[in-house]
C-alpha positions in Angstrom: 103.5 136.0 88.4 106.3 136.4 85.8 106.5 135.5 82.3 108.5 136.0 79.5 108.2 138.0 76.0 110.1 138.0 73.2 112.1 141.1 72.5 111.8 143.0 69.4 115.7 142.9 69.0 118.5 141.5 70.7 119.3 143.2 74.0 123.0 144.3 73.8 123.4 145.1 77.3 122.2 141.7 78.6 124.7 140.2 76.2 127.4 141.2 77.8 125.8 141.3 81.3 124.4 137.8 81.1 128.0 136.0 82.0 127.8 138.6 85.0 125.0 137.3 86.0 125.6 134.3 85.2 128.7 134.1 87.7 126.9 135.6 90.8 124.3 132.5 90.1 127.0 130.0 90.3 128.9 131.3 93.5 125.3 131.7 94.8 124.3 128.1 94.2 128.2 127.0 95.1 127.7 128.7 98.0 124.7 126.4 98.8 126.9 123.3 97.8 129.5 123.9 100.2 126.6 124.7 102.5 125.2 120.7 101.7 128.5 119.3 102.1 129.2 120.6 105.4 131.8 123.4 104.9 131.9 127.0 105.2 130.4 128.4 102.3 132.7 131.8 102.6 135.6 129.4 103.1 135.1 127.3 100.5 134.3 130.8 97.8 137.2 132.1 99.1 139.4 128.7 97.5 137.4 130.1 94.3 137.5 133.6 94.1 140.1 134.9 96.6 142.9 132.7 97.1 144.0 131.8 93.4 144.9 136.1 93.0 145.7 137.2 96.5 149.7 137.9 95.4 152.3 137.4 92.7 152.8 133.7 93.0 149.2 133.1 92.8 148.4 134.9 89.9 151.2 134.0 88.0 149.9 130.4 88.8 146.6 131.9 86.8 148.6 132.3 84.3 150.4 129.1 83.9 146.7 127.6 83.4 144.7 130.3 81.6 147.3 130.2 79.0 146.4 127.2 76.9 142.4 127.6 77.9 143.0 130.6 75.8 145.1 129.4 73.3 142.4 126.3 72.8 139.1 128.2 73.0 140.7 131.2 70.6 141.1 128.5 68.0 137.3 127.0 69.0 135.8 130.1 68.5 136.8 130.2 64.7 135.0 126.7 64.3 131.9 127.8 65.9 131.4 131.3 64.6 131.7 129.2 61.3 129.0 126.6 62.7 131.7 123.7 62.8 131.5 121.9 66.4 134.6 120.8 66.8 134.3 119.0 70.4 137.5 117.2 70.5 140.0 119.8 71.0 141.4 118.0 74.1 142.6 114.7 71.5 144.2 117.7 69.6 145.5 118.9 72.6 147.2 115.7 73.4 148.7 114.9 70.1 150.0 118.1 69.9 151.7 117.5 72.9 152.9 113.7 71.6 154.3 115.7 68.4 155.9 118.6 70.6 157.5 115.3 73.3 159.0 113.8 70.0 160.7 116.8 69.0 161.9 117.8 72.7 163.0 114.1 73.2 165.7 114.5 70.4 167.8 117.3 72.2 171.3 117.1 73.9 172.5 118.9 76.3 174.4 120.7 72.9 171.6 121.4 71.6 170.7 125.1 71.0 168.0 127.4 71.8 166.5 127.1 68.2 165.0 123.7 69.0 162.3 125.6 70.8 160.4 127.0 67.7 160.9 123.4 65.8 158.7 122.1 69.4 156.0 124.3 69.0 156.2 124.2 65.7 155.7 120.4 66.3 152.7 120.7 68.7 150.9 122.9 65.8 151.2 120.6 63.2 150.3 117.5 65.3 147.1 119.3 66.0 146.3 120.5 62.7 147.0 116.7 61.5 144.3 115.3 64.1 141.6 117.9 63.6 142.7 117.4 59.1 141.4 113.8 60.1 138.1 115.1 60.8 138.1 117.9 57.9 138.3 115.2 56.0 135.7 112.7 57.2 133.2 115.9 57.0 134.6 116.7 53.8 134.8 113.4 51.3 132.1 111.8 53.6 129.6 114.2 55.6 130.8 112.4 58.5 129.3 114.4 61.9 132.3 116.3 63.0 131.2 116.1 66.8 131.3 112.6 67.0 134.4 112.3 65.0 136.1 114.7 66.9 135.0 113.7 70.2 135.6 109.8 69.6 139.5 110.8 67.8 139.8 112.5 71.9 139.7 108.6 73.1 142.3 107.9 70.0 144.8 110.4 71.2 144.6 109.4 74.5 145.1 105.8 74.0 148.0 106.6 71.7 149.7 108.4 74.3 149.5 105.7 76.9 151.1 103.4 73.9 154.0 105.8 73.9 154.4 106.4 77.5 153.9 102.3 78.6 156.2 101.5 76.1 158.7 103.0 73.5 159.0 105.9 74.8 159.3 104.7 78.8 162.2 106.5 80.8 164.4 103.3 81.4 165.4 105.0 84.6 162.0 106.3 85.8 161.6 103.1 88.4 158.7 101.9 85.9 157.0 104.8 86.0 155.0 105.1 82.8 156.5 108.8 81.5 159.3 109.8 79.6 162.8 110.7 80.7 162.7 114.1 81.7 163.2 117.0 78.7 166.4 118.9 78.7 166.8 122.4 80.2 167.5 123.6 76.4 163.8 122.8 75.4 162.5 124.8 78.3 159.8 127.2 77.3 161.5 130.3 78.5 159.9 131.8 81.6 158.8 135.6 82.4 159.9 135.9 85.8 162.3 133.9 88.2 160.4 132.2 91.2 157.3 131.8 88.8 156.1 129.4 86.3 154.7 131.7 84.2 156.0 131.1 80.4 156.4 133.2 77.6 153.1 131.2 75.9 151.1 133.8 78.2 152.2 136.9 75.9 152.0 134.4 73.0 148.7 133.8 73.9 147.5 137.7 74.5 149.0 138.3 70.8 146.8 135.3 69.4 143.8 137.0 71.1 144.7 140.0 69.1 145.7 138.3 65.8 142.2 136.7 66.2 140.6 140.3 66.4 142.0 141.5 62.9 141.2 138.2 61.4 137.4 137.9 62.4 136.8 141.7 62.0 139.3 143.4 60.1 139.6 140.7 57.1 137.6 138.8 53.7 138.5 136.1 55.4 136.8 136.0 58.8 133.9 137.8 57.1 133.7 134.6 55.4 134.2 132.5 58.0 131.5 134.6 59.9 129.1 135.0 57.1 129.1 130.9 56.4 128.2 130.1 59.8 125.1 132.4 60.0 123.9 132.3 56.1 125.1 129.2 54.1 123.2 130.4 51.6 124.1 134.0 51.2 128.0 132.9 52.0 127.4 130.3 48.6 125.9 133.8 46.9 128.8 136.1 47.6 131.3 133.4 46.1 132.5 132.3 50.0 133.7 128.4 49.6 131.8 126.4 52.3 134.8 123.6 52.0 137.9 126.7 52.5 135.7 127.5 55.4 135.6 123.9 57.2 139.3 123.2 56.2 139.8 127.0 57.9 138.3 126.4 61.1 139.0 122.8 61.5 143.0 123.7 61.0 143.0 126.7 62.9 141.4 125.2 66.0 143.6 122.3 65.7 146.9 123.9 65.0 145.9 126.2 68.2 145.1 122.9 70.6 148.4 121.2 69.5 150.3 124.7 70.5 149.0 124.4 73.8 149.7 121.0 74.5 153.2 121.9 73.6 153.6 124.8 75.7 152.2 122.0 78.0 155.0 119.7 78.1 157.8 121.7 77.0 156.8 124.4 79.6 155.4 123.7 83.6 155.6 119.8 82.7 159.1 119.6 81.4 158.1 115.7 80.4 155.4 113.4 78.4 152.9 112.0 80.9 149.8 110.0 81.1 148.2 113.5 83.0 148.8 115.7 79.9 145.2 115.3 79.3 144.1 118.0 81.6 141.0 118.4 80.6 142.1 121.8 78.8 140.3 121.2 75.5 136.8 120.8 77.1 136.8 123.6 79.2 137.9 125.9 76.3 134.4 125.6 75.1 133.1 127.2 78.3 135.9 129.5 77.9 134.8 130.3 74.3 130.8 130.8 75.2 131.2 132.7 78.3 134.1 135.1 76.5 130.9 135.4 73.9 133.0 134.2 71.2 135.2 137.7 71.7 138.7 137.2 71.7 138.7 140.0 74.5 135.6 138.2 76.5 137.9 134.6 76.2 140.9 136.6 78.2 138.3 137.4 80.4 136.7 134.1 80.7 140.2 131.9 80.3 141.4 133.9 83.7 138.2 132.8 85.4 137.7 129.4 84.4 141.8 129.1 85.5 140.7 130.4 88.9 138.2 127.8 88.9 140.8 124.9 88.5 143.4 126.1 91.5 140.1 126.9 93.6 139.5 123.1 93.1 142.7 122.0 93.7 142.7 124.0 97.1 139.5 122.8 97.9 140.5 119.7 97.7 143.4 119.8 100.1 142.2 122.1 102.6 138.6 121.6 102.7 139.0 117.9 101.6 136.6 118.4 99.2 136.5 115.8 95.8 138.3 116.4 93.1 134.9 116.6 90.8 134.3 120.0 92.5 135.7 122.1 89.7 133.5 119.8 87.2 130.5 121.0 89.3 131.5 124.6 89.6 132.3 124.3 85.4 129.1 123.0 85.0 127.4 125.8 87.4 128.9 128.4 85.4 127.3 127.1 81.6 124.1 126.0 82.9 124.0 129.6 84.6 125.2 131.2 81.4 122.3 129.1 79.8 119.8 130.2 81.9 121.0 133.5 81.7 121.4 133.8 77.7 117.4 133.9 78.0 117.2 137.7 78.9 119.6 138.6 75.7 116.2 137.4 73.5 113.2 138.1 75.9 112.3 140.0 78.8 110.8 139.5 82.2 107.4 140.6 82.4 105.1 141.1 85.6 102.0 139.5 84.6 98.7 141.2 84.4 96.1 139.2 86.7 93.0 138.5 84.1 90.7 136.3 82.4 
């Protein structure tokens, strides 16, 4: 038999190597999923793991969705190294995207290039201004910011259908509830011709970075760090508990909104009742499996990317349901879970005995 005891000390090498592990568990037990739903189980891993990198197109495809998983679980990771839960960065994600729409939606065709900074910079405040609502709620009123957060997701949503149903309706769209279509001028510019790959993939790689200095390299993040593990010794060394919600609650908002507006401005070109991509949840996944390391989330942000083509190629060439990249999500953080158990205790053969 096997049991399990507690080690004397984190294991560093099984934190790193638990997401590893982790993933060989969930193509294993997709494997056996495929395998129950009638397909080839190498077929259907190869939608997964082969087919979203096997040349240019494809990866640049990877790109065009692990940018704003990055973007989103860069600004999560702040909250929950500070041991604020903000779950609602997908409502954050969609007003910033509202915010950014309402901008774009103002250009001409004479309109220059400079209206692209005032878009993003519209996406980043309209995120900042949702996640300030539930700052504030935790702030004046100890309100629980994951049910705030996640309820204001059901908000933003609701909002957006407002907009798109009504005031801001293309009257030529043949009733089609989205907005006329932005013009070329409000683009996000694009890396390479042929590919929709924008420049919010670089903008993303230099957040990573920026993140880096600020956790590790800065008062700051040591404070943010420090008030998420010890309260108590962050109230001692003169660290503000409230600077430290407004931080991470701003910072993870401000980050959701620039990826919703990278969003429409950028592969969607338009506001849409399918902006809410289901971006902002996955970034936690992104977040734990990337260990909280900016470096880990580039890691984790390209897989969890690969994960939502695989789906989408399952789905039209296996004919598999859309829910299979909820399922293959899910795999991967129950594994990582599971797996998380070896970083704090070891697997020991047990001695037969009284």
């Amino acid at each position: 038999m096997f049991q399990l005891e507690p080690r004397a000390a984190p294991s560093r090498f099984w934190a790193w190597a638990s997401p590893l592990l982790a993933l060989a568990v969930t193509a294993l037990v997709g494997a056996l999923l495929f395998a129950a739903l009638g397909k080839d189980p190498l077929r259907g891993l190869q939608m997964f793991f082969w087919e979203p990198v096997k040349s240019a197109w494809a990866l640049g495809e990877v790109g065009v969705k692990a940018t704003p998983l990055l973007i989103i679980a860069l600004g999560l990771s702040v909250c929950f190294r500070s041991n604020v839960w903000n779950i609602g960065a997908e409502g954050q994600f969609v007003i910033g995207a509202v915010a950014a729409s309402g901008v774009a939606l103002l250009a001409t065709p004479a309109t220059g290039g400079w209206i692209v900074p005032l878009i993003l910079l519209a996406g980043v405040a309209g995120g900042m201004a949702w996640a300030a609502i539930v700052a504030l709620l935790r702030d004046k009123f100890n309100a629980g910011e994951i049910l705030v957060s996640l309820m204001l997701v059901y908000v933003a949503i609701q909002w957006l259908g407002y907009l798109v149903y009504g005031p801001w309706k293309d009257p030529a769209g043949y009733n089609f509830p989205q907005t006329r279509t932005f013009d070329a001028v409000t683009q996000i510019p694009r890396l390479m011709h042929g590919s929709r790959l924008n420049v919010g993939a670089p903008l993303a790689l230099v957040g990573a970075l920026a993140l880096w200095v600020y956790l590790f390299r800065t008062r700051s993040g040591l404070a943010q760090q420090v008030g998420g593990l010890a309260p108590a010794a962050a109230r001692y060394a003169g660290f503000s508990a409230r600077a430290a919600l407004w931080t991470a609650l701003l910072v993870s908002g401000g980050a959701a909104g620039l990826a919703g507006a990278l969003e429409v401005a950028g592969p969607l070109g338009q506001l849409t009742p399918y902006v809410p991509a289901g971006y902002g949840f996955a970034a936690i996944i992104v977040a734990f499996v990337g260990r909280l390391h900016p470096a880990g989330m580039v890691l984790s942000s390209i897989l969890m990317s690969m994960f939502y083509i695989g789906g989408e190629l399952a789905q039209s060439r296996l004919g598999l349901p859309k829910s299979i990249t909820g399922a293959f999500q899910g795999l991967l953080l129950f594994a990582l879970l599971a797996c998380d158990t070896l970083v704090y205790q070891r697997l020991r053969v047990a001695r037969r005995g009284a």
